[in-house]
N, C-alpha and C positions, 0 to 999 in steps of 0.2 A: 536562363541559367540562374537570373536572381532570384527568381521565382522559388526554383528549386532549393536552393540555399535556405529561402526564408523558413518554406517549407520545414527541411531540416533541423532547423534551427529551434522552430518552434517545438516539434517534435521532441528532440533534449530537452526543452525547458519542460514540458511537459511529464516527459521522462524522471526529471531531478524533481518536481512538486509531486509527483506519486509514490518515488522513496521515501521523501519525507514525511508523508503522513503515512505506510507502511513503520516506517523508524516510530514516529509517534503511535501509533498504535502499541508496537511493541513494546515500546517505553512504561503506556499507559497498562498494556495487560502484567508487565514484571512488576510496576507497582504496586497494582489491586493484588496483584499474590502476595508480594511482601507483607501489605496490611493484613491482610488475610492469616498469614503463620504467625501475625507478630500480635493478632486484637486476639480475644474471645469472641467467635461470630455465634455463640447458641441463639439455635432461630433463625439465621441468618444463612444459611449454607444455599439453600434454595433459590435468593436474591444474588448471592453474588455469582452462583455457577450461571445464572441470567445473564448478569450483567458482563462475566468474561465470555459469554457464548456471542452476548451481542458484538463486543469489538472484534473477538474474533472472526465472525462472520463478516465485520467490513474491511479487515486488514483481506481476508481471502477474496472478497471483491478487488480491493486494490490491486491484489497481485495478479486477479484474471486481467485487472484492465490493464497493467502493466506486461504482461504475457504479451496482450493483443496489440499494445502501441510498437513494441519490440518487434515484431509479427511484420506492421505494416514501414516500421523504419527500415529494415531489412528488405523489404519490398521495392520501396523509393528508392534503395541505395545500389539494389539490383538493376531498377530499371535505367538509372543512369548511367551504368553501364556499356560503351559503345558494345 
């Protein structure tokens, strides 16, 4: 049963450290836009739709891995279950 627990447990922490770099992502793509409306990027347009395609592309990884941790916590929480 402790086992299970730890299990768990670990799971949530897991859980709460992949919102927070999802949140930081988000954080970081709201601000690269703000600079963005607020600089002159001539020249630059090409660089940054780059550079917000790339975080984008790792917030959407996060959120598949966070999908799939949700997935397997709801798994463990089933099989406990009598």
């Amino acid at each position: 049963m402790c086992v299970a627990v730890d299990g768990r447990h670990l799971l949530a922490q897991e859980e709460d450290e992949l919102k927070q770099k999802i949140s930081f992502c988000e954080g970081c793509l709201l601000e690269i836009l703000k600079y963005i409306s607020n600089c002159s990027m001539s020249g630059m347009e090409i660089m940054a739709e780059e550079i917000l395609t790339k975080i984008h592309a790792i917030e959407q990884d996060l959120r598949t891995d966070l999908l799939h941790l949700r997935l397997e916590m709801g798994i463990v929480t089933e099989e406990k279950r009598p």
